[in-house]
Each structure stands twice: as structure tokens, then as C-alpha cells.
C-alpha positions, -999 to 999 in steps of 0.1 A, spaced: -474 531 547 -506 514 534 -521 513 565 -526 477 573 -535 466 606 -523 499 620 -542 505 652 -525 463 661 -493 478 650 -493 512 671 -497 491 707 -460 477 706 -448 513 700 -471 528 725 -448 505 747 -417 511 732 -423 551 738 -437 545 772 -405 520 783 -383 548 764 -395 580 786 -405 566 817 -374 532 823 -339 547 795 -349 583 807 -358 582 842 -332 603 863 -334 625 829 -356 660 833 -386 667 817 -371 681 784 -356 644 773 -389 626 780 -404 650 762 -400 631 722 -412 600 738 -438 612 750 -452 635 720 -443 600 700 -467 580 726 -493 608 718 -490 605 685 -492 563 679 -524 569 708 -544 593 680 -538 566 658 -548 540 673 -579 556 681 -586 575 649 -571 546 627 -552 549 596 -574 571 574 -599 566 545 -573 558 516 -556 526 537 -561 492 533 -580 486 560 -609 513 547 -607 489 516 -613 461 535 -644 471 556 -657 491 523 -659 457 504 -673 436 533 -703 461 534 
């Protein structure tokens, strides 16, 4: 919620979603993988994109420049 450390905090649930669609749903079709996967999308944005301009880690690189 204040975005702290979130791109370190999305890589354990990248695995979680991964381990959840492709290991607890394996014999499952498609259509059950399917919410894992959009999750796993979803944590992957973030960690690329970050957490946004209002989060505590914008704060922290604004005040170190």
C-alpha cells in the first residue's frame, strides 16, 4: 500500500503465481490457469514499471537527488 520495496516484493509472488498455474493446476485446462497467470502478468508490470510517483520509494530517490 505505500509502495515500499515493491518491485523486491513482486518476485516471490511472480513465483507463487507461476508454482500456482503451472505445479497445483497442472492436469487442470487452460480456463483454471488462467487467474494465475493474468496475476503473474500483473506483479511482472510492476515490477517493471515500479510502484508509481506517489510511493515511498519515489520519495526516496526524489530526496537523494
Amino acid at each position: 500500500m505505500l509502495g515500499f520495496k515493491t518491485r523486491l516484493a513482486t518476485i516471490p509472488l511472480m513465483i507463487t503465481m507461476l508454482t500456482a498455474a503451472f505445479v497445483a493446476h497442472a492436469a487442470d485446462p487452460f480456463g483454471r490457469k488462467e487467474l494465475p497467470l493474468l496475476y503473474f502478468i500483473v506483479f511482472l508490470f510492476i515490477l517493471i514499471f515500479g510502484a508509481g510517483k506517489f510511493s515511498l520509494d519515489a520519495l526516496g530517490k526524489k530526496s537523494l537527488l
